[in-house]
Every structure is written in structure tokens, then in C-alpha cells.
CHARMM-style PDB file with segment names, atoms N, HN, CA, C and O in Angstrom:
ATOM      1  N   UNK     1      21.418  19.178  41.998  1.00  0.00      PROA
ATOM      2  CA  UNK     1      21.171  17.785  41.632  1.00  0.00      PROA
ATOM      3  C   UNK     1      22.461  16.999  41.879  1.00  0.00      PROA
ATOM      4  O   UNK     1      23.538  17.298  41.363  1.00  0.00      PROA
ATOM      5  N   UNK     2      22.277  16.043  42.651  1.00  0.00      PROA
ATOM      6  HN  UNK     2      21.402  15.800  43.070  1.00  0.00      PROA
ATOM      7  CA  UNK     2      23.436  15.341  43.049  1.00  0.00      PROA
ATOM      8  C   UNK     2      23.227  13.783  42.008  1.00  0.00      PROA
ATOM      9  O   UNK     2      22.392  13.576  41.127  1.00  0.00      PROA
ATOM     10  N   UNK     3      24.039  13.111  42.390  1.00  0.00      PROA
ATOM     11  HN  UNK     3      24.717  13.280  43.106  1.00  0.00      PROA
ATOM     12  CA  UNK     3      24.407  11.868  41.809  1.00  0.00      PROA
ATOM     13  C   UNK     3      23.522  10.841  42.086  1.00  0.00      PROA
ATOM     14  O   UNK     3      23.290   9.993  41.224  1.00  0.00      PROA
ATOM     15  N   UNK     4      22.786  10.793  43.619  1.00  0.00      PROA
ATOM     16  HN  UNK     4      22.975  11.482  44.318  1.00  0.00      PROA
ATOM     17  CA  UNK     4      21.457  10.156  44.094  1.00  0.00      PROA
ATOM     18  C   UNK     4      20.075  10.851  43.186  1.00  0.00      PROA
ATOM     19  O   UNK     4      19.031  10.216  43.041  1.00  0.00      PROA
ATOM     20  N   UNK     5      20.229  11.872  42.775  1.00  0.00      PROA
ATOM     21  HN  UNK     5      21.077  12.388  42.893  1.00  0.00      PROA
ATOM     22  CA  UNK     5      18.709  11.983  42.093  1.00  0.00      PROA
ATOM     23  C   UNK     5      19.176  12.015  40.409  1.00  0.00      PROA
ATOM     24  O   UNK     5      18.261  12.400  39.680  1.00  0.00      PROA
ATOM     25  N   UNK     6      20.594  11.629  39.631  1.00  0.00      PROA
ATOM     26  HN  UNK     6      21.337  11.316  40.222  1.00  0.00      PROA
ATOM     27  CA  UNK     6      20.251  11.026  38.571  1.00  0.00      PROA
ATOM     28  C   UNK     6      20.124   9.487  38.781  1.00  0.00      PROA
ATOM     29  O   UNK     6      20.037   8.828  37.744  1.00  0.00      PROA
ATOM     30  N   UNK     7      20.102   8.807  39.977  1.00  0.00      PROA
ATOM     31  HN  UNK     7      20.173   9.342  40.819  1.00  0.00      PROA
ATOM     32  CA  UNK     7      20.329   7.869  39.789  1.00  0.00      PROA
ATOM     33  C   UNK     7      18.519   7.000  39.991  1.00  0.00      PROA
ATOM     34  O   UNK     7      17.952   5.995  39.561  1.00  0.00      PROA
ATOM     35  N   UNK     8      18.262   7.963  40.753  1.00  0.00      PROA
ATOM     36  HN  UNK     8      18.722   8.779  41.103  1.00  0.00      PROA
ATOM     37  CA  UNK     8      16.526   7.963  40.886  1.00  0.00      PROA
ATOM     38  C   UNK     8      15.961   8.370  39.318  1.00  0.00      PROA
ATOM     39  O   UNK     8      15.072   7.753  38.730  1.00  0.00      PROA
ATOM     40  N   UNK     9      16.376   9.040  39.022  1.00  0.00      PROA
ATOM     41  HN  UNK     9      17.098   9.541  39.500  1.00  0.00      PROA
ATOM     42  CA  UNK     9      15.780   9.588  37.475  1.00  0.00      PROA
ATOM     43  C   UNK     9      15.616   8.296  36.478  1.00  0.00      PROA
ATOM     44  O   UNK     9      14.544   7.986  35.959  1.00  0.00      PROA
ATOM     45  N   UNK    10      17.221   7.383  36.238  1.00  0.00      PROA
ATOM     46  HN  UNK    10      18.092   7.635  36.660  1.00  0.00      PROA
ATOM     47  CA  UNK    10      17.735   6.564  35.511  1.00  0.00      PROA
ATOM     48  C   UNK    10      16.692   5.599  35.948  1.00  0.00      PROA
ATOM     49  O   UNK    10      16.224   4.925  35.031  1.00  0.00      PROA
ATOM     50  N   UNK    11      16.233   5.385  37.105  1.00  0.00      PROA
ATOM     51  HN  UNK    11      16.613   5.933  37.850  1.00  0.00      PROA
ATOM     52  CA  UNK    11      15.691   4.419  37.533  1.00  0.00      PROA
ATOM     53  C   UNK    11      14.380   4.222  36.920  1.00  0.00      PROA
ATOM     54  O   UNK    11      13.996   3.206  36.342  1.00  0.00      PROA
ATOM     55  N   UNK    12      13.516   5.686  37.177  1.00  0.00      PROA
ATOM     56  HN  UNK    12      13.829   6.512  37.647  1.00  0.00      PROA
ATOM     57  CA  UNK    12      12.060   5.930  36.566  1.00  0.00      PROA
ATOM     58  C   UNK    12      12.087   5.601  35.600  1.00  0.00      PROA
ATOM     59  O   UNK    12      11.436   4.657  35.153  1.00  0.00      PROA
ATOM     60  N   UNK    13      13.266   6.667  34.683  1.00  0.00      PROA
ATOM     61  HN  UNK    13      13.795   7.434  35.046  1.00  0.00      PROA
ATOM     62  CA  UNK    13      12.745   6.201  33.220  1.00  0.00      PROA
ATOM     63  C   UNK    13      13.078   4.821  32.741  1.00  0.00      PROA
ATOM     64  O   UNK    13      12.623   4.538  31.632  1.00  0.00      PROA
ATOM     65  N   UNK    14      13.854   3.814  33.422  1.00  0.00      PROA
ATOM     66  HN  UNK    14      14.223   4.044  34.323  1.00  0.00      PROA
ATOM     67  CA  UNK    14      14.435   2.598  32.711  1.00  0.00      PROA
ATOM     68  C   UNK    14      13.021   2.019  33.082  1.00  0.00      PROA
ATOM     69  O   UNK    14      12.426   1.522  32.126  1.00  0.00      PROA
ATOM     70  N   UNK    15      12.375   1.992  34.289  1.00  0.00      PROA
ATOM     71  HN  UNK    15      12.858   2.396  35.065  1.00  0.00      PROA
ATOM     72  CA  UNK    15      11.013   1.100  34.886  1.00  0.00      PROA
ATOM     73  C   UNK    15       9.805   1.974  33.524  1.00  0.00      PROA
ATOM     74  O   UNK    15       8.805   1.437  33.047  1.00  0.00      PROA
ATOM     75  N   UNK    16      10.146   2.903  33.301  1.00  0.00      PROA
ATOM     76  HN  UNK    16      10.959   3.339  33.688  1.00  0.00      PROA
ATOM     77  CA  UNK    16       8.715   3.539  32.662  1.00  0.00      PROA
ATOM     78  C   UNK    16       9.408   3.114  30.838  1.00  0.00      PROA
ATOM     79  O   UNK    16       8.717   3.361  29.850  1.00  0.00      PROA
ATOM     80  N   UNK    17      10.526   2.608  30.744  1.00  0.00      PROA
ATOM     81  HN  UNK    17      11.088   2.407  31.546  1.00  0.00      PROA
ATOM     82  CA  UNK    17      10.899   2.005  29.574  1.00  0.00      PROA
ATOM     83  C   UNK    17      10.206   0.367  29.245  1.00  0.00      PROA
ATOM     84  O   UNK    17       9.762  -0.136  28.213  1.00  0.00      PROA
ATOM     85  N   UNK    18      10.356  -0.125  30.593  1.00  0.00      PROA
ATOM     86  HN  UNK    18      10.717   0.284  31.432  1.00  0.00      PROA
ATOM     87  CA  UNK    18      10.647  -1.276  30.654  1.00  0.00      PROA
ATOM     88  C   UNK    18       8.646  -1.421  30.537  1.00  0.00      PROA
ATOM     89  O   UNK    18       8.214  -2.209  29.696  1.00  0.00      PROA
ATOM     90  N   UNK    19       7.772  -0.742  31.288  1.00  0.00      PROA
ATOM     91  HN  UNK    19       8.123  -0.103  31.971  1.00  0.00      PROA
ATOM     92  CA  UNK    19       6.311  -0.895  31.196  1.00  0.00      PROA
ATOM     93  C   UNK    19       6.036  -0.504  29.796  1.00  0.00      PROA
ATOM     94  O   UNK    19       5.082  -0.935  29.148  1.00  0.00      PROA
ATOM     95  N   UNK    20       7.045   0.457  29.299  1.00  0.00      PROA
ATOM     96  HN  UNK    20       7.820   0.808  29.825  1.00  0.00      PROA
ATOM     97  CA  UNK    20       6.161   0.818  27.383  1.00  0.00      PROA
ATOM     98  C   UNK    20       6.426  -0.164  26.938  1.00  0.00      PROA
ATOM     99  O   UNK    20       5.323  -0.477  26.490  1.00  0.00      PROA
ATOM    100  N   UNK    21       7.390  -1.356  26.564  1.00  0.00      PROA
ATOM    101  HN  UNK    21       8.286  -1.102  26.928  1.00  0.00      PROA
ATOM    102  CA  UNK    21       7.730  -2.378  26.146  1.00  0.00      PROA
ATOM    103  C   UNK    21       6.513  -3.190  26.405  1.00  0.00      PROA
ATOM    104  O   UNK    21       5.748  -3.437  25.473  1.00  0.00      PROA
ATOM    105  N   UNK    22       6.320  -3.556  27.421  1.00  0.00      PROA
ATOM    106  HN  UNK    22       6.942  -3.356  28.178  1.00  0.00      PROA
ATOM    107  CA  UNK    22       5.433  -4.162  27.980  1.00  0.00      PROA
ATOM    108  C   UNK    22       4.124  -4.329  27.589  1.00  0.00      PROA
ATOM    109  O   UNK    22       3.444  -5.348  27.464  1.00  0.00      PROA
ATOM    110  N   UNK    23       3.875  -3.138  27.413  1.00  0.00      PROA
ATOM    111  HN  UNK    23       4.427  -2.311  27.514  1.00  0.00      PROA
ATOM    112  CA  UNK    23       2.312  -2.842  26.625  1.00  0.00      PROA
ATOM    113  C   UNK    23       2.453  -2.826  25.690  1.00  0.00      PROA
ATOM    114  O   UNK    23       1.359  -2.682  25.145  1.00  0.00      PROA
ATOM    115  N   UNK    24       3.637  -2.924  24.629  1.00  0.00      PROA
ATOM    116  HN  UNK    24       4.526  -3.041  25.073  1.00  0.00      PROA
ATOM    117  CA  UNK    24       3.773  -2.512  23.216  1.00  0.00      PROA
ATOM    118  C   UNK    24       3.569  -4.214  22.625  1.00  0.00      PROA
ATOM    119  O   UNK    24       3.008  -4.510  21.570  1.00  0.00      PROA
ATOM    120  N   UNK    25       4.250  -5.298  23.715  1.00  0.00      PROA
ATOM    121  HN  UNK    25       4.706  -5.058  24.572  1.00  0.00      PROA
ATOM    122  CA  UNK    25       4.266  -6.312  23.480  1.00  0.00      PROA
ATOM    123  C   UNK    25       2.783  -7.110  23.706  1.00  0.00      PROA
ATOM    124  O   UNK    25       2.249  -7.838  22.869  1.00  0.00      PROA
ATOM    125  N   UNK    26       2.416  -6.881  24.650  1.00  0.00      PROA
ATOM    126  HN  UNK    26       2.850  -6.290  25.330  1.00  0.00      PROA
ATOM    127  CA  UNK    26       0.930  -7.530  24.813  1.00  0.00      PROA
ATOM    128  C   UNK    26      -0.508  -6.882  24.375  1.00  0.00      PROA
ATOM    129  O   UNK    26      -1.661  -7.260  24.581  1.00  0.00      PROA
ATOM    130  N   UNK    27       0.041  -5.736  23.674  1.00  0.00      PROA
ATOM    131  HN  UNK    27       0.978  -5.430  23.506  1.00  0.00      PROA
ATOM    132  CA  UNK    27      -0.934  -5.291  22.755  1.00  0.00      PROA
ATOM    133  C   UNK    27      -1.748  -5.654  21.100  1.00  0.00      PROA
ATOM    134  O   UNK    27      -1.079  -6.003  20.127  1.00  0.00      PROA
ATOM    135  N   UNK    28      -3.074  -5.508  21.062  1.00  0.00      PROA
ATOM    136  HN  UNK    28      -3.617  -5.224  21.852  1.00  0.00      PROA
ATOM    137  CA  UNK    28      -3.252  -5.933  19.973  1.00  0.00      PROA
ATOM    138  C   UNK    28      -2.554  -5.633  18.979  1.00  0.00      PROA
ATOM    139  O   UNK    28      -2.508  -6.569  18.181  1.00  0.00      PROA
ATOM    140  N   UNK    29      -1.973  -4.722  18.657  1.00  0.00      PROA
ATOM    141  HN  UNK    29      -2.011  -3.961  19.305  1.00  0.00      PROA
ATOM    142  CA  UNK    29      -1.813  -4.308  17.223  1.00  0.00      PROA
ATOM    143  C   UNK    29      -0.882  -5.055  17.358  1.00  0.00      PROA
ATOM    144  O   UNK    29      -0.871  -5.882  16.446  1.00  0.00      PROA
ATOM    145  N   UNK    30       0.258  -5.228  18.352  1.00  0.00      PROA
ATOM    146  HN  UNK    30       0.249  -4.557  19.093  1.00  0.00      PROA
ATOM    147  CA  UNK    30       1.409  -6.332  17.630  1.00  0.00      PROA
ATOM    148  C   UNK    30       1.329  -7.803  17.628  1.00  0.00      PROA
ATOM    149  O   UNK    30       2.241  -8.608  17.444  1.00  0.00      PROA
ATOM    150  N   UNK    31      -0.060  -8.038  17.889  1.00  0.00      PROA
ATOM    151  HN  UNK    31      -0.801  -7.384  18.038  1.00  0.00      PROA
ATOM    152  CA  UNK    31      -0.068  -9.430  17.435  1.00  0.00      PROA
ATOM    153  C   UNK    31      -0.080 -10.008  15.953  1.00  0.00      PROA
ATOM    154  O   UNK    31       0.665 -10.829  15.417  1.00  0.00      PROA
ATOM    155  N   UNK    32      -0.740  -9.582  15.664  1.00  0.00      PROA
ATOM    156  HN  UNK    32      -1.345  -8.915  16.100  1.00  0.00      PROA
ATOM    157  CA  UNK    32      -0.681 -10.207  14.022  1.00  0.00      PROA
ATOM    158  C   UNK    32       1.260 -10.064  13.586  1.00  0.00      PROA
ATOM    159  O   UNK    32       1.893 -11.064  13.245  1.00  0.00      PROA
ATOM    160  N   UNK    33       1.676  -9.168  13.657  1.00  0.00      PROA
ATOM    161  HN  UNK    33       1.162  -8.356  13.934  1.00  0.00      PROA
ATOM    162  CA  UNK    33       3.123  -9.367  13.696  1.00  0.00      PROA
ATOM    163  C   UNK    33       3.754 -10.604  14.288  1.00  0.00      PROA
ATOM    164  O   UNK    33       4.494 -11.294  13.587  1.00  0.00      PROA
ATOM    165  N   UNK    34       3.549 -10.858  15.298  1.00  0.00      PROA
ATOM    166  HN  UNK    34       2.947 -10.298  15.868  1.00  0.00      PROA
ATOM    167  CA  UNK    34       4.525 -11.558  16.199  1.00  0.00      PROA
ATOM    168  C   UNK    34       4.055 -12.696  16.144  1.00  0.00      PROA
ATOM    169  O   UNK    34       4.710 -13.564  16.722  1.00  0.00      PROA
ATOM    170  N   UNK    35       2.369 -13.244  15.224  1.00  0.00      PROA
ATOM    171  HN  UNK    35       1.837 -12.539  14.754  1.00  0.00      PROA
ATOM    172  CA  UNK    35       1.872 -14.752  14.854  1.00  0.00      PROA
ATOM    173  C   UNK    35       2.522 -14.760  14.008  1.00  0.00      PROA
ATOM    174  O   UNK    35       2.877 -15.917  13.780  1.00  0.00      PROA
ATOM    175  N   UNK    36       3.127 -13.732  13.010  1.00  0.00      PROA
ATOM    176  HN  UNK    36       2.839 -12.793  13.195  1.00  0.00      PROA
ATOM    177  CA  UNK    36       3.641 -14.224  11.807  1.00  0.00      PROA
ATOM    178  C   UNK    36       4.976 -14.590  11.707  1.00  0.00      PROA
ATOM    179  O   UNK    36       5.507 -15.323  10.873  1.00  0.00      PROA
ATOM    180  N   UNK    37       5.425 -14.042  12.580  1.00  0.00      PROA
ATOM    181  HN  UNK    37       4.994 -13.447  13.258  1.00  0.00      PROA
ATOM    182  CA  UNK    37       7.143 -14.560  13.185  1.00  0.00      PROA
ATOM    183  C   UNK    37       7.255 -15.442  13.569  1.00  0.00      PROA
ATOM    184  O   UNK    37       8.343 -16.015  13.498  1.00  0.00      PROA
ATOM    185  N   UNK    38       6.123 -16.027  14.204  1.00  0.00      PROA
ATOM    186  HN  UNK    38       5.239 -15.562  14.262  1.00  0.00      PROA
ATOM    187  CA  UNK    38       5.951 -17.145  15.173  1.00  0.00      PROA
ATOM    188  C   UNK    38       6.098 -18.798  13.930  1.00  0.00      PROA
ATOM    189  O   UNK    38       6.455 -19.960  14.125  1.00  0.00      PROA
ATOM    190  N   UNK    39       5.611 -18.041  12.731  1.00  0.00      PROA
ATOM    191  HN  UNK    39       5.320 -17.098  12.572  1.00  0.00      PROA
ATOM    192  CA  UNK    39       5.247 -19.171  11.826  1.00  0.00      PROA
ATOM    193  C   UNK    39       6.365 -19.444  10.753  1.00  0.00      PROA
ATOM    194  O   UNK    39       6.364 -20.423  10.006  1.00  0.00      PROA
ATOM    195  N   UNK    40       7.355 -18.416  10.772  1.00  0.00      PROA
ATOM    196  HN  UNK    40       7.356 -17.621  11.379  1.00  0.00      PROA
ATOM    197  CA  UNK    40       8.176 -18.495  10.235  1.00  0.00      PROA
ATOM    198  C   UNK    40       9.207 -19.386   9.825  1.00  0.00      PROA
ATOM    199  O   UNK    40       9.770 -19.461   8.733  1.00  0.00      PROA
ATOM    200  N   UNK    41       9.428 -20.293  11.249  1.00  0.00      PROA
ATOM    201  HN  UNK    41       8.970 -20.232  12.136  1.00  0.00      PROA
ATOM    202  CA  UNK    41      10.375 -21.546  10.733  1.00  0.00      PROA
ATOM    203  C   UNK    41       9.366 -22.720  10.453  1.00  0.00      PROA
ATOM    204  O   UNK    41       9.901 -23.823  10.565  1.00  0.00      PROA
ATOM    205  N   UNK    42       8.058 -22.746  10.121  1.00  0.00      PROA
ATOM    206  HN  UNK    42       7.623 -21.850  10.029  1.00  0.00      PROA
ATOM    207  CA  UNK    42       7.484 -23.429   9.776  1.00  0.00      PROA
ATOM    208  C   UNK    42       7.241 -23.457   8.217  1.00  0.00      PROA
ATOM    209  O   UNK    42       6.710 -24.423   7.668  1.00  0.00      PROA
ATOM    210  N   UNK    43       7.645 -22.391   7.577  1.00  0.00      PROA
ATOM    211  HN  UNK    43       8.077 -21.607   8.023  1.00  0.00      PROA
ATOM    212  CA  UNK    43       7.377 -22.047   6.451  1.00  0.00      PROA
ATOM    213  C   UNK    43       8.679 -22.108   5.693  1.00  0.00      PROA
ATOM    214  O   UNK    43       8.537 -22.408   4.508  1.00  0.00      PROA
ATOM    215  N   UNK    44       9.959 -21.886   6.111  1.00  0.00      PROA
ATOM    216  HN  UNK    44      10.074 -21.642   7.074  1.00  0.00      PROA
ATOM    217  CA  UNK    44      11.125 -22.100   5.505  1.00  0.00      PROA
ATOM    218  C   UNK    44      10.869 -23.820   4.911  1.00  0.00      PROA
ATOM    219  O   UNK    44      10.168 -24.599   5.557  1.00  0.00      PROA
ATOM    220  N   UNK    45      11.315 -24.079   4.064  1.00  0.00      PROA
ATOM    221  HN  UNK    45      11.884 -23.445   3.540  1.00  0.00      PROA
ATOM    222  CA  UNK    45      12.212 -25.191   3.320  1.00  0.00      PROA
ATOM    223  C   UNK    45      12.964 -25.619   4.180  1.00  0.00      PROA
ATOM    224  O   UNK    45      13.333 -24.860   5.076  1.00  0.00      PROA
ATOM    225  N   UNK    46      13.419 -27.040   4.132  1.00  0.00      PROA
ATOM    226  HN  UNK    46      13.120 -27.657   3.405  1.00  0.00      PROA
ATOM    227  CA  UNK    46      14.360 -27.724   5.063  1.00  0.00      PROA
ATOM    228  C   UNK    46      15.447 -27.481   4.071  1.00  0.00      PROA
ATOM    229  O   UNK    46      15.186 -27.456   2.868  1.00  0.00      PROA
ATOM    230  N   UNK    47      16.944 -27.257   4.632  1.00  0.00      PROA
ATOM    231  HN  UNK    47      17.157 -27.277   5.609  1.00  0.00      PROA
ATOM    232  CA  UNK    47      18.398 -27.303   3.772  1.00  0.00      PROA
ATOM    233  C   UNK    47      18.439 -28.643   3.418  1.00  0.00      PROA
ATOM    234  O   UNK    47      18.362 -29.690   4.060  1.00  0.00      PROA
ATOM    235  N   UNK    48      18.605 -28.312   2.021  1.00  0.00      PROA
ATOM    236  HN  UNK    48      18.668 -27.461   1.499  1.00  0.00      PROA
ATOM    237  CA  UNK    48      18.727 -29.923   1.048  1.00  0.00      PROA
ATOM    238  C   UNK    48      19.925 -31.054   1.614  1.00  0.00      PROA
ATOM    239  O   UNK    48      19.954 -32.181   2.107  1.00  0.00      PROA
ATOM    240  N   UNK    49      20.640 -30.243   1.302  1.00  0.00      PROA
ATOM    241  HN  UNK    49      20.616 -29.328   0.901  1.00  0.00      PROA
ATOM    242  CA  UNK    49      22.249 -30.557   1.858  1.00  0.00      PROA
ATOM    243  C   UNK    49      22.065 -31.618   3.592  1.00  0.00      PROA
ATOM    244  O   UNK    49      22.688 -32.662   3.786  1.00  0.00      PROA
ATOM    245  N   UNK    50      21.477 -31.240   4.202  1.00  0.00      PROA
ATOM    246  HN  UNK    50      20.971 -30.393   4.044  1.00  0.00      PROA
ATOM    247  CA  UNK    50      21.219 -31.445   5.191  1.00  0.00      PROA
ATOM    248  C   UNK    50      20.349 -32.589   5.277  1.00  0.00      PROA
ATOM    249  O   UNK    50      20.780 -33.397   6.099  1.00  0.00      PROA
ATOM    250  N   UNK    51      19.267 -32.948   4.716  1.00  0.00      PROA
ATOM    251  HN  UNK    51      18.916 -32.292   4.048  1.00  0.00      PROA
ATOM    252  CA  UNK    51      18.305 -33.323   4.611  1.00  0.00      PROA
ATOM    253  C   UNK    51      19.051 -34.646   3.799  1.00  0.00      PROA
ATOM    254  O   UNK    51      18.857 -35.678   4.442  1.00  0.00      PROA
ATOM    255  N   UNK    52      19.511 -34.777   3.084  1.00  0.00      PROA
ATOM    256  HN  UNK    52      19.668 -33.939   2.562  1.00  0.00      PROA
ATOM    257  CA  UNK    52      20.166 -35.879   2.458  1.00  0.00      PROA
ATOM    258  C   UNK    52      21.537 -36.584   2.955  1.00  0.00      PROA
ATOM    259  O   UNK    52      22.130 -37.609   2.620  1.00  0.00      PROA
ATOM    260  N   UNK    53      21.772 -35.540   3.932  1.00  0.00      PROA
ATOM    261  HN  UNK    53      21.290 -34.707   4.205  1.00  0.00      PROA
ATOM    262  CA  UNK    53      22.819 -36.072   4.584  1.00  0.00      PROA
ATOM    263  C   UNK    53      22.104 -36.866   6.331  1.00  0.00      PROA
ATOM    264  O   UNK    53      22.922 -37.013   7.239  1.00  0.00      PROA
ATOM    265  N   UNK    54      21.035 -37.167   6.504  1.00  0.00      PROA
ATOM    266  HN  UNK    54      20.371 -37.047   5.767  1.00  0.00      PROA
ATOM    267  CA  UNK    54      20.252 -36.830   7.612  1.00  0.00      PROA
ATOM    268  C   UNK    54      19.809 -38.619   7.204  1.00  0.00      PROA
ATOM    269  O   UNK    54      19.837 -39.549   8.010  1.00  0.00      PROA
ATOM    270  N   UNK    55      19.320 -38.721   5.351  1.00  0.00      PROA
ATOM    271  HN  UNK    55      19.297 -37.966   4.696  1.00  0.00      PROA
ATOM    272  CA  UNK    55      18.669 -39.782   4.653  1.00  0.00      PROA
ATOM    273  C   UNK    55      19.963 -41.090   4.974  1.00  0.00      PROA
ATOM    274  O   UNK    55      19.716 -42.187   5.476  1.00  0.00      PROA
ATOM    275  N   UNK    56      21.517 -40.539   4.472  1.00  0.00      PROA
ATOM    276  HN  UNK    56      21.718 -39.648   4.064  1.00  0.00      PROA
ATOM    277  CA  UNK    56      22.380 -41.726   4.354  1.00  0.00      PROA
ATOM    278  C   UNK    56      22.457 -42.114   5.252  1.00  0.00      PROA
ATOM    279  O   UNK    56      22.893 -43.264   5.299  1.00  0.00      PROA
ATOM    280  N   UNK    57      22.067 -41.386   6.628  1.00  0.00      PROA
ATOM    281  HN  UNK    57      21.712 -40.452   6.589  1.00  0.00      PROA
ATOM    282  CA  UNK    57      22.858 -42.209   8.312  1.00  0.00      PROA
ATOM    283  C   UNK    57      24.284 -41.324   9.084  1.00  0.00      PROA
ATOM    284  O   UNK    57      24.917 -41.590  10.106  1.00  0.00      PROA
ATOM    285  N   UNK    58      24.416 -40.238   8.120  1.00  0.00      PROA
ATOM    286  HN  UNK    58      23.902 -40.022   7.290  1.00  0.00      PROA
ATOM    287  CA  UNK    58      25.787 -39.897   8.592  1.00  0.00      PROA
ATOM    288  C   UNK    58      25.657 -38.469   9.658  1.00  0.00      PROA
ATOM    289  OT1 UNK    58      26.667 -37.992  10.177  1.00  0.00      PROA
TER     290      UNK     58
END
């Protein structure tokens, strides 16, 4: 095994990494997860501090 067939190896498995991702992401089961992440800065509180400093103009 030379240096050309780990480099073929590295290759497969990074492409056969990169397709499990892939399906892991556009699969049902992780949707309900990733709507709920999605909703997340909708659901935080605005920073007070911020918000009153936003009211004076400054």
C-alpha cells in the first residue's frame, strides 16, 4: 500500500462521510429537531437593556 491508495481510501470514506451527513440531514426523523431550532430565536425574549436603549434613540 503506497501513499496513492491511502489517499484514494481518505477520499471514499470522506465522500461516503460527506453522503451519511447528507441523508442524516434530509431525513425525516431529523426534522422535527431542526423545526425546533429553527424557532428558537423566535421564542427567546428580546435583551431589556437593549431594547430600551433602542426606545431613547441612542
Amino acid at each position: 500500500m503506497d501513499i496513492n491508495d491511502l489517499r484514494s481510501l481518505v477520499t471514499v470514506l470522506s465522500f461516503l462521510c460527506f453522503i451519511g451527513i447528507c441523508v442524516w440531514a434530509y431525513s425525516r426523523a431529523a426534522k422535527p429537531a431542526f423545526e425546533e431550532a429553527a424557532r428558537l430565536p423566535f421564542l427567546e425574549d428580546d435583551d431589556p437593556v437593549l431594547a430600551n436603549d433602542h426606545k431613547e434613540g441612542n
